[in-house]
C-alpha positions in Angstrom: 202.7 42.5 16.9 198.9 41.8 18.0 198.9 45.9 18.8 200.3 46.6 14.8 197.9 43.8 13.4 194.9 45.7 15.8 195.8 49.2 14.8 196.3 47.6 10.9 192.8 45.6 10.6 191.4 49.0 12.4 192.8 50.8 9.6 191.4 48.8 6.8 187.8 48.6 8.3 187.5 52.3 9.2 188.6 52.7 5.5 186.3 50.2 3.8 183.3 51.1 6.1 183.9 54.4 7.3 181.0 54.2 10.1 183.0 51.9 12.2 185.8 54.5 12.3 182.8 57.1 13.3 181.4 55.1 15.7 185.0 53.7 17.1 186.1 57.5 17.4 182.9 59.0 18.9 182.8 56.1 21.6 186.3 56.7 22.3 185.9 60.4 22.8 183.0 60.0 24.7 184.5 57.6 27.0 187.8 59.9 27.3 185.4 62.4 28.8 183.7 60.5 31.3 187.3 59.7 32.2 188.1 63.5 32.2 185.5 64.5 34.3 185.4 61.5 37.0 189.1 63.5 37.6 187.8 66.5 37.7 185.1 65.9 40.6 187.9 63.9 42.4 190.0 66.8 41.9 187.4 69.3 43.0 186.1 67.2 46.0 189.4 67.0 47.3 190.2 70.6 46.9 187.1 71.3 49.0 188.4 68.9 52.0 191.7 70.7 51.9 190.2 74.3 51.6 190.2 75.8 55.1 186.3 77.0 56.5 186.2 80.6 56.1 185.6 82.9 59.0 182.4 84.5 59.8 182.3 88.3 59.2 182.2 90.2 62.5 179.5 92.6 63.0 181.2 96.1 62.6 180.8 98.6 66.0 181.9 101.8 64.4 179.8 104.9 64.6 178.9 104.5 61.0 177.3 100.9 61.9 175.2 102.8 65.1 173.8 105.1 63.0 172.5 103.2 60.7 171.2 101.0 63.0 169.5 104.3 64.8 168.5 105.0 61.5 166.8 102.0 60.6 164.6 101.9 64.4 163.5 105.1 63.5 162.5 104.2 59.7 165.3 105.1 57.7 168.0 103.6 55.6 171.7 103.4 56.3 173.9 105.1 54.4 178.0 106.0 54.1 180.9 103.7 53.7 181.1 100.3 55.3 184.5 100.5 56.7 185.2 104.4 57.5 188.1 105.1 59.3 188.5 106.3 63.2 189.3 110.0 62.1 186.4 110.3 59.8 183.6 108.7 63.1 185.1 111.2 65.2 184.7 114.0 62.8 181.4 113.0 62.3 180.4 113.0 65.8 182.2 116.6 66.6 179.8 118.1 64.0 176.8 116.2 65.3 177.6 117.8 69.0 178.3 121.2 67.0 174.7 121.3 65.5 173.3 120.3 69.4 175.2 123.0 70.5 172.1 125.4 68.7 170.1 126.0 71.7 166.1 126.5 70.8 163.5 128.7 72.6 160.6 126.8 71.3 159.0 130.3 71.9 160.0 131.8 69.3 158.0 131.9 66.1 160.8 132.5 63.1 162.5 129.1 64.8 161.8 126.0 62.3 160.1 123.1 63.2 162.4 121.3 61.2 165.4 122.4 62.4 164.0 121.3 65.9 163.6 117.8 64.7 166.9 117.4 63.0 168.5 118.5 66.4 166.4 116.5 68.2 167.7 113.1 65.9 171.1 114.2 66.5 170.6 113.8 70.3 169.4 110.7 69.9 172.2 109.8 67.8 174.7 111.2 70.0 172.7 109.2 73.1 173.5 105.9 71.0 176.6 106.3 71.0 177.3 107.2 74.7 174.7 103.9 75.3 176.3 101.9 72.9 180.1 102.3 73.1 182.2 99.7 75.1 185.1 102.1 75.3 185.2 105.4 77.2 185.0 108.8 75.4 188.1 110.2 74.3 188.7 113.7 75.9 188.4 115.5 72.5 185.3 114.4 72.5 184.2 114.9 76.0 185.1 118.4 76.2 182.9 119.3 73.3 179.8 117.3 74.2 179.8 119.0 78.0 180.0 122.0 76.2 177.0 121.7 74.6 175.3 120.1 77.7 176.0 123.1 79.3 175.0 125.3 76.6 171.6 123.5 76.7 171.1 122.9 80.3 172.7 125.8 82.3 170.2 129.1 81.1 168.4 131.3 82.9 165.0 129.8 84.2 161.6 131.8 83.3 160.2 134.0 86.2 157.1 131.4 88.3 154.2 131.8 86.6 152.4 132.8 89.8 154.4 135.2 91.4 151.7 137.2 92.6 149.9 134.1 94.7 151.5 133.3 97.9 153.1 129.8 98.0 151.2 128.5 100.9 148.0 129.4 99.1 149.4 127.4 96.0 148.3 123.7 96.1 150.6 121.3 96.0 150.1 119.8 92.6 150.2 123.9 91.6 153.7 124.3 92.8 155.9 123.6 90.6 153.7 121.7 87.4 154.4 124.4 84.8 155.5 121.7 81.8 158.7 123.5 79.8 158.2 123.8 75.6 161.9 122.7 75.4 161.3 119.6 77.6 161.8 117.2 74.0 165.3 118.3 73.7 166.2 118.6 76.9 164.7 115.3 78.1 167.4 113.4 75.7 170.3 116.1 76.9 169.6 114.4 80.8 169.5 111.2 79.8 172.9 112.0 77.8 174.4 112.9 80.5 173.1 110.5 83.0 174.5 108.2 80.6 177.8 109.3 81.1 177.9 109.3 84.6 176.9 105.7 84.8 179.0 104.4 82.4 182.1 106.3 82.5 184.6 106.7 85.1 184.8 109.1 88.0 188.6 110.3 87.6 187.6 110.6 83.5 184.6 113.1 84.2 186.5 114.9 87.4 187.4 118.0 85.1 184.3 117.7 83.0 181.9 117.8 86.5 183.1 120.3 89.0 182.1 122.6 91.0 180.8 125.1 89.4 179.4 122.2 87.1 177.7 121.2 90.5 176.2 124.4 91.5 174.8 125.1 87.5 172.6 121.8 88.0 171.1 122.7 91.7 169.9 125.9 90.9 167.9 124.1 88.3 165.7 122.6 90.8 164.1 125.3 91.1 162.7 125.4 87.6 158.6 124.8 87.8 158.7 121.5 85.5 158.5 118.2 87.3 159.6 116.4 84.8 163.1 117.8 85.0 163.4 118.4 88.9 163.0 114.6 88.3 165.4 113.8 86.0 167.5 116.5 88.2 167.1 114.2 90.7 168.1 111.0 89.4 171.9 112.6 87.9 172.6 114.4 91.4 171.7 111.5 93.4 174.1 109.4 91.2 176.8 111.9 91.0 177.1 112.2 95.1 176.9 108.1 95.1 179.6 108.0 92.6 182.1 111.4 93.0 183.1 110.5 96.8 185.3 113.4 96.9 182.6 115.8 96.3 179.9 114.5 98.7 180.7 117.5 101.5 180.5 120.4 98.8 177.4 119.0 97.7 176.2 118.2 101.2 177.0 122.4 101.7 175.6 123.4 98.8 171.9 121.8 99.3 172.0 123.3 102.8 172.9 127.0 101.6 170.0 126.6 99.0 167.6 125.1 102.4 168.3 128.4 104.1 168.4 130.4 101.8 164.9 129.5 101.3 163.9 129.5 104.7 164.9 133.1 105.9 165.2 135.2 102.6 162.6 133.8 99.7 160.5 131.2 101.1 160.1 130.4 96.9 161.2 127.5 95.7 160.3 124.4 93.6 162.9 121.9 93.8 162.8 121.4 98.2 161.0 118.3 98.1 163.4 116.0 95.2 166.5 118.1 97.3 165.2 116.3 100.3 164.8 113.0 98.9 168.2 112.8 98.1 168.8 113.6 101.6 166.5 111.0 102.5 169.0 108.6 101.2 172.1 110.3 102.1 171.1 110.3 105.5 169.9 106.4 105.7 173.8 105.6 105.1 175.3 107.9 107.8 177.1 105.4 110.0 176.8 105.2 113.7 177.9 107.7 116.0 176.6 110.5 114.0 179.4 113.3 113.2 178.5 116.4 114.7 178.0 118.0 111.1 175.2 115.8 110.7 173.6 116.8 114.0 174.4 120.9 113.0 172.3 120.0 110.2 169.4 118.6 111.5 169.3 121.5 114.6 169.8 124.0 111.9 168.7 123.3 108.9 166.1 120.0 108.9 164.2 121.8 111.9 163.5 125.1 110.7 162.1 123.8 107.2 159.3 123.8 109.2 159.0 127.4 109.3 157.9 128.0 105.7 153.9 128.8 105.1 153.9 126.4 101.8 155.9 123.6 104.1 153.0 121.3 103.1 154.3 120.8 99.3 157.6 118.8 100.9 156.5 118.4 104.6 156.3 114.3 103.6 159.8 114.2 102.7 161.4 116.7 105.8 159.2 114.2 107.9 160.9 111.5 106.7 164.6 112.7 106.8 163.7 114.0 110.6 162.6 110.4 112.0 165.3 108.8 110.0 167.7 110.8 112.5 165.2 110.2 115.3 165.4 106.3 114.7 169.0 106.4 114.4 169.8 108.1 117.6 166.8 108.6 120.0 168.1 111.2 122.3 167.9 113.6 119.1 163.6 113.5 119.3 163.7 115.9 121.9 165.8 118.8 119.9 163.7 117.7 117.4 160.1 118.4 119.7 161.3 121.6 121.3 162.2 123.2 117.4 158.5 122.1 116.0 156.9 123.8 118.8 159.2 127.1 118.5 157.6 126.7 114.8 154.3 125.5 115.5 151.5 127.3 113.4 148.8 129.2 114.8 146.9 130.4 112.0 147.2 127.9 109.3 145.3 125.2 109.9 146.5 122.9 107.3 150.2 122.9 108.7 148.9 122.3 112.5 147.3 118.9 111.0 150.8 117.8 109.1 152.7 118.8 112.4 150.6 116.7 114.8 150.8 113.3 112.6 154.5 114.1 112.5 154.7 114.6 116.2 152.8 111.2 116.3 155.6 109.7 114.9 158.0 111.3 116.1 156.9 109.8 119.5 157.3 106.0 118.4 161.0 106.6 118.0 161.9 109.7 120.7 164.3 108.6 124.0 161.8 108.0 126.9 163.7 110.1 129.0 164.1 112.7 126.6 160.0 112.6 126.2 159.8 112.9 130.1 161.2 116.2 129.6 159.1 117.9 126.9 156.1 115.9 128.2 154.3 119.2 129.1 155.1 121.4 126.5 153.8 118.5 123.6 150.7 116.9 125.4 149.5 121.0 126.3 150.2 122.2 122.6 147.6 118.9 121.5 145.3 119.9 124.1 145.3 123.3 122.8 144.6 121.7 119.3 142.0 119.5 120.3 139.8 122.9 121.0 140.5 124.4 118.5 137.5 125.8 116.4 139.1 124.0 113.1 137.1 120.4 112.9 140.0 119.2 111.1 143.0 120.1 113.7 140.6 119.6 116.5 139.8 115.9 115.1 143.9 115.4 114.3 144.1 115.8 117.8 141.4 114.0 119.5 142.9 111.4 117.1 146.0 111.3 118.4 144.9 109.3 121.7 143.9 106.6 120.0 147.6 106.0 119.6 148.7 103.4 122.2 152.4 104.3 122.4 151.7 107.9 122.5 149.3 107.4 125.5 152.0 104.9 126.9 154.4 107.7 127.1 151.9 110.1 128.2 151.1 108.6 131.1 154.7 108.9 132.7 153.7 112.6 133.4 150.0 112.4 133.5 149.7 114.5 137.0 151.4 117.5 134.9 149.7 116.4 131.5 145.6 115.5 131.9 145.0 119.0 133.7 145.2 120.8 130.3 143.6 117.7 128.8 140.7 117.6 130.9 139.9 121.5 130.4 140.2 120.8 126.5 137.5 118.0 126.8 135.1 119.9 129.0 135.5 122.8 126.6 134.3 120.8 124.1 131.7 119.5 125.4 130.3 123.0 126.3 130.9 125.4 123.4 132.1 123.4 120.3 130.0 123.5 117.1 130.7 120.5 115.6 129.0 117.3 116.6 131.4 114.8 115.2 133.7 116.5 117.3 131.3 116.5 120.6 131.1 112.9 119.9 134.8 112.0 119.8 135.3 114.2 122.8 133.2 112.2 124.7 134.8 108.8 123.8 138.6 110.9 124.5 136.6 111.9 128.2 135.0 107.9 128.7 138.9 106.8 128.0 140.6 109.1 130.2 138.5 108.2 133.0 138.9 104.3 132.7 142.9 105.0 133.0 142.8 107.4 135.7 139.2 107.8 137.2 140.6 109.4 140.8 142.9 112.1 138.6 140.4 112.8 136.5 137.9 114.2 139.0 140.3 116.1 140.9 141.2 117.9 137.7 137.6 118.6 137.3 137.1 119.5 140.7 140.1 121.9 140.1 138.4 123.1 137.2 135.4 123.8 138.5 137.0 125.8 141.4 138.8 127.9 139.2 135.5 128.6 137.1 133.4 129.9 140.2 136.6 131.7 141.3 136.6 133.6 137.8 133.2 133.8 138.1 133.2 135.7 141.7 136.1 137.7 140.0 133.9 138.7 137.0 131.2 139.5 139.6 133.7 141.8 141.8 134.8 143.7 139.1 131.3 144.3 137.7 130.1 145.6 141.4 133.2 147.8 141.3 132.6 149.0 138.1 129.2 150.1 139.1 130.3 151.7 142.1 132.5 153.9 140.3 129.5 154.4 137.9 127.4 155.5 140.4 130.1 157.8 142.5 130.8 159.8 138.7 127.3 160.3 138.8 126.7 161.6 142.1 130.0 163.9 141.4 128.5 165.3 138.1 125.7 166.2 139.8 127.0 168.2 142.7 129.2 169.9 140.3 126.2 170.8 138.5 123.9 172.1 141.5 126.8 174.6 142.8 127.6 176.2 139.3 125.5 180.0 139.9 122.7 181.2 137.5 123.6 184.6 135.7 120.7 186.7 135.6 
């Protein structure tokens, strides 16, 4: 009844003053709103508590994505679809290695710079990839991309640029620094495929890198660029550290290119990085050494020294010589007796790089083994220390200086300081230079503080073999003047019974 009587009296004053039915229905609506949207923020508030967070959008890894990103580093935009599929990356990445396959001279004057550079950002594409990917290769992509490795790395190397020098006049820094024009493509072809040996597999690449794969890469060492026997380097070394079951081919394979150029061509740039690797290979032999190991250093490390340019790699044979000294010490002396069969007589730069290494050699050599090539080394350095070369002569003179060396001179010194003493005095008398008079003297003082009674009985010996050579030179020019004299007489008596014709 009250709501009929409300909603009646409403009625009538809404009808006599109409404002109050304006104002009644406007506050009404208005408040019905405020209603309606206090619901709708509860309603939306608790829409958002149920809602579940969304998940954040992974970073995509398909070629697509690392060329772009390549793209971008070197200034460009990305481009293609965001989400292509497997088949399409893969085709994408078969024609990339089919344009690398293009192999430029660099030489040749119709070739387009252009082109050059577009190959050149594909290899650096292709090396983001092989960088970049978490997952091996697949094999239909391997067996495209060593094909065009060894399209661009196996070709035939230009002839040296001076042929017509002899090596051992080249200097060392001349041997072998001839920079290749192709070097900015094939720089990124190494490092693509040093890439791959690191990060993939052995048993993957075993039919990609074989044997003849093997053989292709040595006989580039001998190309004149540095920069590439370096990078040469590098892949080989990690391919005989990695491939275990092709350490003894390779092992063959340097030593038939060491002899090669030892007895036939006596030419080649690549000896010193080949013995480096050596160098390394032989600091893991275990202990004993196998007998193949020995063979190689009797006849193969040993006659290196043979070569007239042996100076451009004479650092690293020295050190893959004492590194089989040091591991077994009865090897110095086949070591000793081989670098005095080789030791130079006429080129004076070798004779001073033989006697430091014979220095050494010395620290590490068996003592027993020294006893029996005592005479044979401390005569050849005697020999050297007269020698009319100031720099050989001074090597040598030098070399007594060396306390160890004298230590284990001295266990023959009644066979040894004879042929030392005659050196000195030699010196003393007819050499020209002074520096050299002056070191002689200080050799002579020291030799005569360690063995002062030996010392003058080797002189005294001296000096009786230089007045018997003297009475001999006097014989024979008496006898020589008797015969002088007796043809004389005969020619003349000949001469006074020939008759004169009237």
């Amino acid at each position: 009844m009250m709501l009929e009587r409300g909603s009646y009296w409403t009625r009538r004053l809404s009808f006599c003053f109409p404002c109050f039915g304006l104002l009644g229905s406007s506050s009404s609506s208005s408040s019905s709103s405020r209603r309606r949207r206090r619901r709708r923020r509860r309603g939306e508030m608790g829409a958002r508590k149920k809602a579940p967070k969304a998940s954040p959008k992974k970073k995509s890894t398909t070629l697509q994505y690392l060329f772009d990103l390549d793209a971008i580093a070197n200034g460009g935009g990305g481009g293609g679809c965001d989400s292509p599929s497997p088949k399409s990356e893969t085709e994408e990445l078969l024609s990339i290695i089919s344009i690398c396959s293009f192999v430029f001279t660099f030489t040749d004057p119709e070739e387009s710079p252009a082109q050059q550079e577009l190959k050149r950002h594909k290899l650096n594409q292709i090396l983001s990839v092989v960088k970049s990917s978490r997952k091996p290769l697949e094999d239909r992509i391997l067996t495209p991309l060593f094909a065009m490795l060894r399209d661009n790395l196996f070709r035939p190397l230009p002839p040296p640029c001076n042929a017509s020098v002899p090596s051992e006049l080249l200097e060392e820094e001349e041997l072998g620094s001839i920079y290749s024009p192709a070097w900015p493509h094939l720089v990124l072809v190494y490092d693509i495929l040093h890439r791959l040996v690191l990060n993939i597999e052995p048993k993957i690449l075993q039919t990609h890198i074989d044997e003849p794969f093997l053989l292709n890469l040595l006989n580039l060492f001998n190309s004149e660029d540095r920069r590439e026997r370096e990078a040469l380097k590098n892949i080989y070394h990690r391919v005989y550290s990695k491939f275990a079951s092709h350490r003894s081919f390779m092992r063959k394979s340097m030593s038939d290119a060491f002899l090669h150029f030892v007895f036939e061509s006596e030419r080649h740039c690549g000896i010193g990085e080949l013995l480096e690797i050596w160098g390394s290979i032989i600091n893991g032999f275990a202990l004993p050494l196998k007998e193949e190991h020995r063979q190689f250093l009797v006849k193969v490390l040993v006659p290196l020294h043979k070569p007239k340019g042996m100076q451009s790699y004479h650092r690293q044979l020295a050190y893959c010589v004492t590194q089989f000294v040091q591991k077994e010490p009865l090897l110095g002396g086949v070591v000793a007796k081989g670098i005095l069969r080789y030791w130079p007589h006429t080129n004076s730069q070798k004779e001073v790089l033989i006697i430091g290494e014979m220095e050494e050699l010395v620290e590490y050599i068996d003592p027993r083994e020294f006893a029996k090539f005592a005479v044979p080394i401390c005569s050849q350095i005697a020999r050297c220390m007269s020698s009319w070369n100031s720099q050989v002569a001074e090597r040598a003179l030098y070399i007594w200086n060396n306390e160890h060396f004298v230590k284990m001179a001295t266990q023959a010194m009644e066979q040894v300081l004879p042929a030392v003493v005659e050196a000195l005095e030699k010196n003393l008398q007819w050499h020209w230079s002074k520096a050299i008079k002056q070191l002689t003297v200080d050799v002579k003082a020291m030799m005569e503080d360690m063995e002062p009674v030996l010392y003058s009985k080797c002189l005294q010996e001296i000096n009786l073999r230089t007045s018997a050579s003297a009475q001999e030179e006097m014989r024979k020019l008496k006898w020589e003047r008797l015969e002088m004299a007796a043809a004389t007489t005969l020619l003349a008596s000949h001469s006074s019974s020939i008759p004169v014709s009237n």
